[in-house]
C-alpha positions as semicolon CSV with decimal commas, in nm:
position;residue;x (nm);y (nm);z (nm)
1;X;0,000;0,000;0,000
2;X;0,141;0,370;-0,068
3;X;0,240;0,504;0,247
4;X;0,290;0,883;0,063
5;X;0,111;1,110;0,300
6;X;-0,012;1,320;-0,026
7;X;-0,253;0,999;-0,062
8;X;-0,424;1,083;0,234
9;X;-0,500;1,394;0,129
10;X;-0,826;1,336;-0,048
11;X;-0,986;1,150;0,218
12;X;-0,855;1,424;0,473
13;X;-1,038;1,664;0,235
14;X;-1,368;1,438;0,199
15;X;-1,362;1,406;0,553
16;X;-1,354;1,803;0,665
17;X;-1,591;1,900;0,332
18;X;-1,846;1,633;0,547
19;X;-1,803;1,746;0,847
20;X;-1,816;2,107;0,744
21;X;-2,180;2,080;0,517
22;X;-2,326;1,857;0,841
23;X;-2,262;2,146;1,087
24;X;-2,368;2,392;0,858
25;X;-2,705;2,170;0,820
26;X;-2,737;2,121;1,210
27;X;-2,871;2,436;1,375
28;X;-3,202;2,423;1,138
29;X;-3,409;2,113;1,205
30;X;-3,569;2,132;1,593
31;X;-3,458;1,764;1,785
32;X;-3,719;1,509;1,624
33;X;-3,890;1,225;1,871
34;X;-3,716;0,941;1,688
35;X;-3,314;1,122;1,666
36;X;-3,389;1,113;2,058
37;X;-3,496;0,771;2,151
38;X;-3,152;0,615;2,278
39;X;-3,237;0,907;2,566
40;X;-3,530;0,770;2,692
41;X;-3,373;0,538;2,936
42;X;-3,115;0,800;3,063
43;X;-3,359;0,989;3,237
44;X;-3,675;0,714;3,225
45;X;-3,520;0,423;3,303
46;X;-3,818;0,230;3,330
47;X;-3,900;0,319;2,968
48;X;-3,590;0,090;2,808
49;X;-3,730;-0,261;2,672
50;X;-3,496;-0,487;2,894
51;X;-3,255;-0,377;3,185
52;X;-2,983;-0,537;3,418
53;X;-3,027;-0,473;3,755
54;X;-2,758;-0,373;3,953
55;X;-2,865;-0,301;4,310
56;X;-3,110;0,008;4,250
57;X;-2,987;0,071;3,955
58;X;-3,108;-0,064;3,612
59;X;-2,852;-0,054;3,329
60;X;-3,078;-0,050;3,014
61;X;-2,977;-0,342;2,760
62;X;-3,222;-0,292;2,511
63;X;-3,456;0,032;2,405
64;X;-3,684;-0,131;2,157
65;X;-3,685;-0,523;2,089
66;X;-3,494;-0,469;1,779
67;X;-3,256;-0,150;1,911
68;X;-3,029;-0,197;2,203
69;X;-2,867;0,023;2,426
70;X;-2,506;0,132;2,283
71;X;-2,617;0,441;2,180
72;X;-2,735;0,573;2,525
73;X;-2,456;0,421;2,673
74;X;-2,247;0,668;2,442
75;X;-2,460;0,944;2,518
76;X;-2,492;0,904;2,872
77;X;-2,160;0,977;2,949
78;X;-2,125;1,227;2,667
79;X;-2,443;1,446;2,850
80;X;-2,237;1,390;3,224
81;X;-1,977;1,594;3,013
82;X;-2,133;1,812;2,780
83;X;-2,538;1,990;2,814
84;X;-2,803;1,783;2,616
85;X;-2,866;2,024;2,331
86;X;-2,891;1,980;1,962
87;X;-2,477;2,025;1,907
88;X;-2,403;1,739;2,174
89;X;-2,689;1,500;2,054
90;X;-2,575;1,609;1,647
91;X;-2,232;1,642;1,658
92;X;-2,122;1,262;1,772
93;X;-2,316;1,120;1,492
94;X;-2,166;1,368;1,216
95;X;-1,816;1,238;1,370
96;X;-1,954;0,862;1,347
97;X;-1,997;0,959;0,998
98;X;-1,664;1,099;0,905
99;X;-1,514;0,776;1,080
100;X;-1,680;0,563;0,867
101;X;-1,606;0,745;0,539
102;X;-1,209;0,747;0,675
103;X;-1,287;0,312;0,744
104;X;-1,434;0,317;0,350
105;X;-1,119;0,496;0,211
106;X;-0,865;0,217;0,425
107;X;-1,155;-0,090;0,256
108;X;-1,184;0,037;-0,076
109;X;-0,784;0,114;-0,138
110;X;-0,718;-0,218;-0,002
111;X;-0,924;-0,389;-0,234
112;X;-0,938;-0,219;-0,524
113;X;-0,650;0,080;-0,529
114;X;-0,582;0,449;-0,468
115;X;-0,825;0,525;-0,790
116;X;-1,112;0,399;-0,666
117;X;-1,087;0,519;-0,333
118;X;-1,033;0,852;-0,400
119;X;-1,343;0,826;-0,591
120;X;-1,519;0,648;-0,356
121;X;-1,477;0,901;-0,089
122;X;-1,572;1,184;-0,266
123;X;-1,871;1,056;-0,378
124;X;-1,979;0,939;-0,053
125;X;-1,894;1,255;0,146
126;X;-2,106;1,460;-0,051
127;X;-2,414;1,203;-0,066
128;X;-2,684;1,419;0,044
129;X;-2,888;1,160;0,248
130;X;-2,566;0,997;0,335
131;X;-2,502;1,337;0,505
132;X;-2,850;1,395;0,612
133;X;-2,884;1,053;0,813
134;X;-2,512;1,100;0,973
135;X;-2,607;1,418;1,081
136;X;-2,953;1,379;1,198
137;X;-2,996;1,014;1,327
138;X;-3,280;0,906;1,349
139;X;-3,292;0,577;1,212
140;X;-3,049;0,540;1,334
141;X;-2,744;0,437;1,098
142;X;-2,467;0,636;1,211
143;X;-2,310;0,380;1,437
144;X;-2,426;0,110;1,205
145;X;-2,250;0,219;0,953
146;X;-1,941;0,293;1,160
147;X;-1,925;-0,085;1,298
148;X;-2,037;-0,235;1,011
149;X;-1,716;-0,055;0,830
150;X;-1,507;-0,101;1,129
151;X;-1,548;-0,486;1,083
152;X;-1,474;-0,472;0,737
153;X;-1,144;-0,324;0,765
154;X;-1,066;-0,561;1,030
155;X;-1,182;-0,865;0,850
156;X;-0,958;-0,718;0,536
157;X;-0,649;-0,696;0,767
158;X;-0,703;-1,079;0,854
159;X;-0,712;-1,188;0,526
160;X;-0,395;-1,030;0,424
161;X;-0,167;-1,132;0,742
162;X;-0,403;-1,384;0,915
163;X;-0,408;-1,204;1,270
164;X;-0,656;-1,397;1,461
165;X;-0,688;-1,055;1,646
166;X;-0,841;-0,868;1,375
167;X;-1,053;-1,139;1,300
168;X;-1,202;-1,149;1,690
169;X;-1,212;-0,760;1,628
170;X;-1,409;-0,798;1,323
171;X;-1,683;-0,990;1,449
172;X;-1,688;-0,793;1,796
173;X;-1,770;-0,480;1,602
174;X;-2,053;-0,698;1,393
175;X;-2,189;-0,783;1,697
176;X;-2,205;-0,488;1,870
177;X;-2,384;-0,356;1,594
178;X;-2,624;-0,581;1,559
179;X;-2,716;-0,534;1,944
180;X;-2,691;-0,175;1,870
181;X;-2,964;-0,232;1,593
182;X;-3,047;-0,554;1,500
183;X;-3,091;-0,449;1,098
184;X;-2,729;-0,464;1,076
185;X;-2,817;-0,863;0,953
186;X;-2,950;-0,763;0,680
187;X;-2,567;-0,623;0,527
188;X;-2,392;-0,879;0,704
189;X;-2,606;-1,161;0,541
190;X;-2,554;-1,000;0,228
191;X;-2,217;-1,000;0,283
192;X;-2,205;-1,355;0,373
193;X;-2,413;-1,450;0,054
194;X;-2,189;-1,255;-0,141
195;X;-1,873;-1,422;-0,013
196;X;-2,007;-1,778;-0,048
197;X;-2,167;-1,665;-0,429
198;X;-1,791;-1,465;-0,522
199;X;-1,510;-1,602;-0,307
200;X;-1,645;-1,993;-0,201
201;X;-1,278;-2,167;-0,219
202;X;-1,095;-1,884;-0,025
203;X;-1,403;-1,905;0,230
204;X;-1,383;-2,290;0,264
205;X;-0,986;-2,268;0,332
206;X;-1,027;-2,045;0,591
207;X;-1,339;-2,202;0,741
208;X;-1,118;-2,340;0,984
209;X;-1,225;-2,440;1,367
210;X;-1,050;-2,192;1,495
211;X;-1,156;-1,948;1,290
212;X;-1,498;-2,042;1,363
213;X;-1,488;-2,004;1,739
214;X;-1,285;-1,720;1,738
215;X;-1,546;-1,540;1,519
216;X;-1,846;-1,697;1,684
217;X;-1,718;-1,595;2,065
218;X;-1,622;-1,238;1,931
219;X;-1,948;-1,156;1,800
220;X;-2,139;-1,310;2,104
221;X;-1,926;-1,079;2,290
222;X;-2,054;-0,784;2,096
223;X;-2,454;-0,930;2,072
224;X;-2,454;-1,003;2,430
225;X;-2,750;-0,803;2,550
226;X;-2,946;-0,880;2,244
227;X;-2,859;-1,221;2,293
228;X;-2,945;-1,248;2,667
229;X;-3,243;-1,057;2,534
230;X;-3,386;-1,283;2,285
231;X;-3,310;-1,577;2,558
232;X;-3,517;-1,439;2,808
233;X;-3,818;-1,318;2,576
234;X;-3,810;-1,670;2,359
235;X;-3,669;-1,495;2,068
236;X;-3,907;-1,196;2,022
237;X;-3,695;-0,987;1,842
238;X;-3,755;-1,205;1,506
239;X;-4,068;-1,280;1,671
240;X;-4,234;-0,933;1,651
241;X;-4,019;-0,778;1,352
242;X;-3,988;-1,023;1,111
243;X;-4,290;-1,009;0,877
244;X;-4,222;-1,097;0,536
245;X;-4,470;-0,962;0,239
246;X;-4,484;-0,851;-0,097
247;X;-4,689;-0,506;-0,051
248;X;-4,570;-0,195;-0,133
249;X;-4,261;-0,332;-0,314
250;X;-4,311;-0,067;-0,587
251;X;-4,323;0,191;-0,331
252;X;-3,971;0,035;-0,201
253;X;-3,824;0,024;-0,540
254;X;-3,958;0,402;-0,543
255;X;-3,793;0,459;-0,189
256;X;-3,473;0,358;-0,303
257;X;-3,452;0,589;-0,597
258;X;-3,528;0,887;-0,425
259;X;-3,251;0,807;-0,130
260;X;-3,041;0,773;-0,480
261;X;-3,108;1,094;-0,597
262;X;-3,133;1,279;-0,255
263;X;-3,492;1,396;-0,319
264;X;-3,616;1,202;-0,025
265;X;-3,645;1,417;0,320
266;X;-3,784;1,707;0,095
267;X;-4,144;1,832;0,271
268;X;-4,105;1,594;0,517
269;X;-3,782;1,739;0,677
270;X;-3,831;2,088;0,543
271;X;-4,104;2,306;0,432
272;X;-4,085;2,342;0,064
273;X;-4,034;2,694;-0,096
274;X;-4,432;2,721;-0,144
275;X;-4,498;2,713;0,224
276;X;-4,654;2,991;0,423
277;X;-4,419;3,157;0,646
278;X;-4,081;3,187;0,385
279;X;-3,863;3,470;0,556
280;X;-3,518;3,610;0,432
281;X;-3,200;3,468;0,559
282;X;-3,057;3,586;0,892
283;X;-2,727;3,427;0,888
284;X;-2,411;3,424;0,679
285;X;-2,442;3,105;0,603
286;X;-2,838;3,116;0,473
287;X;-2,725;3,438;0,265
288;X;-2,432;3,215;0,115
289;X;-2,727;2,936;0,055
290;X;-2,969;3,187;-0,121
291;X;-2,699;3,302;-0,328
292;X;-2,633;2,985;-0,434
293;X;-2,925;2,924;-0,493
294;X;-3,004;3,232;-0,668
295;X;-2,742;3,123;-0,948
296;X;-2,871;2,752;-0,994
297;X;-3,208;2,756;-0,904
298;X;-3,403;2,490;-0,714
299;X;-3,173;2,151;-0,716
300;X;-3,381;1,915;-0,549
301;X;-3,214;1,592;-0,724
302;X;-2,880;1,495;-0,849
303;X;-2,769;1,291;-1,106
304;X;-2,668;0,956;-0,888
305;X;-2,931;0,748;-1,057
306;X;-2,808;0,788;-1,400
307;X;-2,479;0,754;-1,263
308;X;-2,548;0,438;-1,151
309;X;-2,702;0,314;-1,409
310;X;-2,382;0,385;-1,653
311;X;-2,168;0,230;-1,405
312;X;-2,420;-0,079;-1,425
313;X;-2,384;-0,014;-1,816
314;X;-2,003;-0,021;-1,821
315;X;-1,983;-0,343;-1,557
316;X;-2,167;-0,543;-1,802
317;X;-1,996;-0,412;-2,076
318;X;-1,633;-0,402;-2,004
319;X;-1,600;-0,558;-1,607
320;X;-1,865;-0,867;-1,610
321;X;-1,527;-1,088;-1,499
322;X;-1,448;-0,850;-1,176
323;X;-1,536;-1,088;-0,886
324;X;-1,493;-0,744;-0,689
325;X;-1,799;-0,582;-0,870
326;X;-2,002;-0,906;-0,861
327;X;-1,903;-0,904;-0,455
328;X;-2,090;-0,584;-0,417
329;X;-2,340;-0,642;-0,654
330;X;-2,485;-0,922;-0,475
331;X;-2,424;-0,798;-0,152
332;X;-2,603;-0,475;-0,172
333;X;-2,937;-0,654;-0,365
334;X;-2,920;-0,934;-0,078
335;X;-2,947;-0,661;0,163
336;X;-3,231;-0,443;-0,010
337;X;-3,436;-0,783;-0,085
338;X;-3,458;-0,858;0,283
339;X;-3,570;-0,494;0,380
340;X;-3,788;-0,488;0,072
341;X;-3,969;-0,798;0,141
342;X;-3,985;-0,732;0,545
343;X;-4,295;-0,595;0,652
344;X;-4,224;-0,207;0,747
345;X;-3,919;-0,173;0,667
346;X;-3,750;-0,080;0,331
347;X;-4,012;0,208;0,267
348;X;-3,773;0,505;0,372
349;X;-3,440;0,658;0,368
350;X;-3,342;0,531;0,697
351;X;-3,323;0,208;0,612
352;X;-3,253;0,218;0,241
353;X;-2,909;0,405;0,377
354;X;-2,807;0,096;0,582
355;X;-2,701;-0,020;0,201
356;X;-2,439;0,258;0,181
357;X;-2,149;0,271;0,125
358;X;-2,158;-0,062;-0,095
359;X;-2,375;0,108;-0,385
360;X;-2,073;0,401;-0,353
361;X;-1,792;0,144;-0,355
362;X;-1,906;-0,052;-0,647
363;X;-2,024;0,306;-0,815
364;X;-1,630;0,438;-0,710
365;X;-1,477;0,104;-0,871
366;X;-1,622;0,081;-1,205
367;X;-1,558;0,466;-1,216
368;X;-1,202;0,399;-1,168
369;X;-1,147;0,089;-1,355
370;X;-1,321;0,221;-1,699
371;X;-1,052;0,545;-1,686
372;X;-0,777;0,266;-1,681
373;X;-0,859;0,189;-1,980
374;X;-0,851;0,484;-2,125
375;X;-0,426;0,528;-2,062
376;X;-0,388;0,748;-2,398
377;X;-0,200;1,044;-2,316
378;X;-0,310;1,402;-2,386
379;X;0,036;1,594;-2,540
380;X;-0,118;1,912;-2,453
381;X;-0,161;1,850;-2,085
382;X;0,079;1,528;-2,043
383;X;-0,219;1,371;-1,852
384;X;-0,393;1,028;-1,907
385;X;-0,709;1,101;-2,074
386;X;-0,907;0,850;-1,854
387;X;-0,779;1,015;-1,526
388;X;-0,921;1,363;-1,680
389;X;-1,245;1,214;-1,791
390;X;-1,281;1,044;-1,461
391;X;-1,171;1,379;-1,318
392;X;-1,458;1,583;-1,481
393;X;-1,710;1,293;-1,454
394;X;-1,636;1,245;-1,039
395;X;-1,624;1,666;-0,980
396;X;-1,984;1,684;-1,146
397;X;-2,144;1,472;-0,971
398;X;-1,987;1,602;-0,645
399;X;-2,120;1,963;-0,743
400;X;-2,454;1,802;-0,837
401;X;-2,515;1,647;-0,464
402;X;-2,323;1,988;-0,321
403;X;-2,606;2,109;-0,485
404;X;-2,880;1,903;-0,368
405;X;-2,705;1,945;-0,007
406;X;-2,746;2,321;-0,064
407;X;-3,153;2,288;-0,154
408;X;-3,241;2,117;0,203
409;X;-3,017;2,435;0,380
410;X;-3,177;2,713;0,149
411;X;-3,520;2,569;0,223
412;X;-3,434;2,509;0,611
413;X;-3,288;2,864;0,660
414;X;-3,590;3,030;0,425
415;X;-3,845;2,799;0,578
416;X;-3,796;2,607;0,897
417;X;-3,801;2,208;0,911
418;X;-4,139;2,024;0,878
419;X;-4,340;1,806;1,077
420;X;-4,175;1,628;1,335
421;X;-3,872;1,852;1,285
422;X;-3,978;2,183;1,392
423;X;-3,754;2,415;1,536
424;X;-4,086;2,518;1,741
425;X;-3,954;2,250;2,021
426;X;-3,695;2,520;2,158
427;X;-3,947;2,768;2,262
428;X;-4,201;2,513;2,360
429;X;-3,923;2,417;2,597
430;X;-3,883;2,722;2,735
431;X;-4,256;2,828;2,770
432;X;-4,312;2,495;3,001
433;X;-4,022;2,620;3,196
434;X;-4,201;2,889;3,255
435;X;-4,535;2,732;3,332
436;X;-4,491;2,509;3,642
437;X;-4,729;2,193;3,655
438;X;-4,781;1,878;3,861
439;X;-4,784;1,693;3,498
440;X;-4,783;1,783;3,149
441;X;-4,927;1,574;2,923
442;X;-4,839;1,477;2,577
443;X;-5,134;1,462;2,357
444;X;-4,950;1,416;2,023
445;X;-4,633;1,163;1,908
446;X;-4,304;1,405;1,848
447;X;-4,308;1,586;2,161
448;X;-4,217;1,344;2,474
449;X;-3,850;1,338;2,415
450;X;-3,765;1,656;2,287
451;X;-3,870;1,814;2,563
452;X;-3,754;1,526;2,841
453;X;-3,409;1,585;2,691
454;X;-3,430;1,968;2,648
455;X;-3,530;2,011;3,042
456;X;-3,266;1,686;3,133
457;X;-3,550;1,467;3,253
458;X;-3,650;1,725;3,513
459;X;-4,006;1,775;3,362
460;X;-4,276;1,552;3,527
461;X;-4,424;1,448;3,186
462;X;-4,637;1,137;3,079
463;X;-4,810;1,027;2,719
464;X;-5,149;1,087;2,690
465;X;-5,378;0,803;2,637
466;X;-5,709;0,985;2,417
467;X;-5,879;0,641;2,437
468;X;-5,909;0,561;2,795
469;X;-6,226;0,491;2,934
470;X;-6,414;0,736;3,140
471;X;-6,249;0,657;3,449
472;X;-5,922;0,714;3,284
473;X;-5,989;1,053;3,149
474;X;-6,111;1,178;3,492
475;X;-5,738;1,077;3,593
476;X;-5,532;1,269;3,342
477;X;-5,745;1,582;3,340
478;X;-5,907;1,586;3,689
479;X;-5,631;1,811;3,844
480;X;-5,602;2,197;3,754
481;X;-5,218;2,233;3,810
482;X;-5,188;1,962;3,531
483;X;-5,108;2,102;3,168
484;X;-5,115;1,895;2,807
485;X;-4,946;1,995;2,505
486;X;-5,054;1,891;2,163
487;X;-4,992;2,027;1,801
488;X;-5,236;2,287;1,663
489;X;-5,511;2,075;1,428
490;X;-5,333;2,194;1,150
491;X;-4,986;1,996;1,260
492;X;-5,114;1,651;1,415
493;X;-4,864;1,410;1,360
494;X;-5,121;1,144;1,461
495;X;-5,428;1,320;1,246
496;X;-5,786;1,386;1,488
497;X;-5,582;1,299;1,810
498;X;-5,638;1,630;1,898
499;X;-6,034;1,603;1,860
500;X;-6,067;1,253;2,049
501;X;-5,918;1,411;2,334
502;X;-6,103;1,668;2,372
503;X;-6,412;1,504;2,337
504;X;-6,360;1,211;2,569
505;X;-6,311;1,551;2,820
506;X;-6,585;1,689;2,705
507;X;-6,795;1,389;2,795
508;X;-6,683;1,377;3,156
509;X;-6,770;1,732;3,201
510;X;-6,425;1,952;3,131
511;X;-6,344;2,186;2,875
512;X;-6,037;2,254;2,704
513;X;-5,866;2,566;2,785
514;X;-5,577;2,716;2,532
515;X;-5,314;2,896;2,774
516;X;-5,056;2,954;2,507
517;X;-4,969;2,917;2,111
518;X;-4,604;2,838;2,038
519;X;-4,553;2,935;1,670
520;X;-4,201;2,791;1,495
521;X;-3,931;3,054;1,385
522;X;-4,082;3,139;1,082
523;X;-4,448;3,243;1,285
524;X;-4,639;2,961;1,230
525;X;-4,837;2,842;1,552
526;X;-4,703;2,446;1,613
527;X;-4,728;2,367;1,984
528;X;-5,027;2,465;2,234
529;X;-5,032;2,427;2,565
530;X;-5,406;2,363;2,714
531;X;-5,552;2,330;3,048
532;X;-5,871;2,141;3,111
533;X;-6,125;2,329;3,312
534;X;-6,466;2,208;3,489
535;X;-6,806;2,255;3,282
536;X;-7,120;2,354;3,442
537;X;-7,409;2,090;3,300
């Protein structure tokens, strides 16, 4: 391998360009319900799925029966450190992100060369939704992706000097990301299908006993508390998630073009440029956006899908015999097949992402290998023309998901961030600091955890259940010092929540009270806080 420290250089640069768009991205978006479940047992510890008990403490193994506990591990010591605030919850995951784009350059230039690293990184450090779900993690994939990488490189270093260590640290990282979030099998099965489709000889000579346990004990190690999980709850993480069906595969196929293309978290992260409420930039960097935009125009898809389908083009053409290219090929559809046919999942970008980077590696490698064979020299410049085709073909692209990149911060420093992502959860926090309560009451999905991490878990808040029976209305309402909090009708997440609640009030005899409107940054009313008061009949 070239040790030349100028060969670092374009992964250094991928790396900073990365982390530099993601913090420009991160002010925008208010903290969404989902980017802040790993908190939930941190300051409920009740709330986590399955816990050890130590004493009177319970150390939460496993948040959801298919998401396990690493990530508020992390973040539990990052918050005794640092304030719980949209930087420290943000930051760590754009950093997860770089690290796994730095473990993709070490893979890919192993494998295949400098060439296709170098392209490989630059393409997938300015992947919009790469960016987008590194940066805001809510899937989540950051740490998936960093493990699953981690592995790989590991797993690559034991093949070429046959370090038993790497191959324990391998599978450790593979485990621990699979306890982390269990939809890590679906790479590392396509991986495994891949190797015993591409490579079966050099997998049977190394299927060796001691291989076997080595790998098997190492990734126990890492899958512990998912194991001890499963054990205990008679396997119920297969059990309640694993739901194979054939509906809504076109919607999937759909799903994974727009991911492609970086069209994907348009209205549903942002407000669109037709939405009420469009102000003029207040910062330098939403001035530098609107310029930008002001030159191009709205961007709001790049030109990855006919990228890929060239690449796909030129493999069959010219690279059919690459056992590289058919690795990755297989792989990556092996993966999408088992989210496409699960019931669920495979629908949206968070899990069409948990692909990445394989689509960019193979996409980087073809790239590289058709320039090589293109080695005619151009007098005027004394360069290869295949390294200045692949030049110009790898820069536009880059400026085409720049681009796209640019779109989602023009429209989130113009227009706010949508839905579940409203900036409105700042000053909601600090209005129900303001407005002391016995309990306040969550009407609406999107709000618990936003605010429980915003006010450190020092909020006395519970979920609202709009469907109780009388008896159980009377007990979440019958108390004037409580307060509830639910979206204005216009913003439901969870559409005529708002309605059953009040009704089922209304029944028992109390009315609903508004005591404040909190309106987003741009002035439109999100978030109210009501009161329930007493009706005379």
């Amino acid at each position: 391998m070239n040790r030349n420290p100028k060969t670092r250089l374009a992964p250094a640069m991928s790396v900073l360009l990365f982390f530099i768009t993601g913090l420009a991205l991160i002010p925008y978006p208010g903290l969404q319900n989902d980017e802040l479940f790993f908190s939930g047992p941190i300051y409920a510890p009740d709330s986590a799925f399955f816990s050890l008990k130590a004493g009177a403490v319970k150390i939460p193994l496993m948040v959801m029966s298919y998401s396990g506990a690493l990530k508020t591990w992390l973040y539990a010591g990052l918050f005794e450190v640092f304030e719980a605030n949209k930087w420290s919850v943000r930051i760590p995951a754009l950093l997860m992100g770089m690290g796994t784009i730095w473990l993709t350059w070490r893979w890919v230039e192993r494998i295949a060369g400098r060439r296709a690293a170098i392209v490989t990184v630059v393409l997938l450090s300015t992947d919009t939704i790469f960016l987008m779900t590194n940066t805001f993690d809510w899937g989540p994939v950051a740490l998936q992706h960093l493990l699953l990488l981690g592995g790989l490189v590991a797993i690559q270093g034991w093949l070429g000097n046959g370090n038993r260590g790497l191959l324990a640290l391998g599978f450790f990282l593979w485990g621990l990301g699979t306890w982390d979030k269990a939809l890590l099998a679906w790479p590392l099965i396509g991986l495994a299908t891949a190797t015993a489709c591409v490579y079966p000889r050099e997998a049977l000579a190394r299927f060796r006993p001691r291989n076997v346990a080595v790998a098997a004990l190492a990734f126990l190690l890492g899958a512990a508390p998912l194991v001890g999980y499963n054990i205990k709850r008679h396997g119920e993480t297969a059990k309640a998630n694993a739901r194979f069906t054939t509906e809504d595969f076109r919607n999937k196929v759909a799903a994974l073009r727009i991911t492609v293309d970086g069209s994907t978290l348009f209205d549903y992260m942002v407000y669109g440029n037709g939405a009420p409420g469009r102000r003029a930039p207040q910062t330098w960097i939403g001035r530098a956006s609107a310029a930008i935009y002001g030159v191009v125009g709205e961007h709001r898809k790049n030109w990855m899908v006919p990228a890929y389908v060239a690449a796909f083009a030129g493999f069959v053409l010219f690279l059919a015999r690459s056992r590289m290219l058919w690795f990755l090929l297989i792989a990556t559809a092996v993966a999408w097949l088992q989210m496409a046919l699960t019931k669920g999942t495979g629908g949206a970008s968070h899990h069409v992402i948990l692909l990445w980077p394989f689509p960019v590696v193979f996409l980087g490698i073809v790239l590289a290998r058709l320039s090589e064979r293109l080695p005619v020299k151009i007098p005027a410049i004394g360069r290869d023309a295949g390294v200045l085709l692949l030049s110009v073909v790898v820069a536009f692209l880059a400026v085409e998901n720049l681009l796209t990149t640019n779109e989602y911060l023009e429209e989130f420093t113009a227009n706010g961030g949508a839905g579940g992502w409203t900036d409105a959860i700042y000053p909601l926090a600090d209005s129900v600091d303001a407005k002391p309560a016995s309990w306040i009451g969550m009407v609406d999905w999107g709000i618990l955890n936003g605010l429980r991490l915003l006010h450190e878990g020092e909020l006395p808040l519970f979920v609202v259940e709009p469907d109780a029976d009388a008896a159980g209305i009377r007990r979440q309402i019958d108390d004037p010092k409580r307060l509830f909090i639910q979206h204005t009708d216009d913003k439901q997440i969870f559409p005529g929540i708002n309605e059953r609640f009040r009704n089922a009030a209304l029944r028992e005899g109390f009315a609903e009270r508004v005591v404040k409107t909190v309106p987003d940054r741009n002035g439109r009313p999100v978030f109210e806080i009501i009161s329930f008061e007493r009706v005379n009949r």
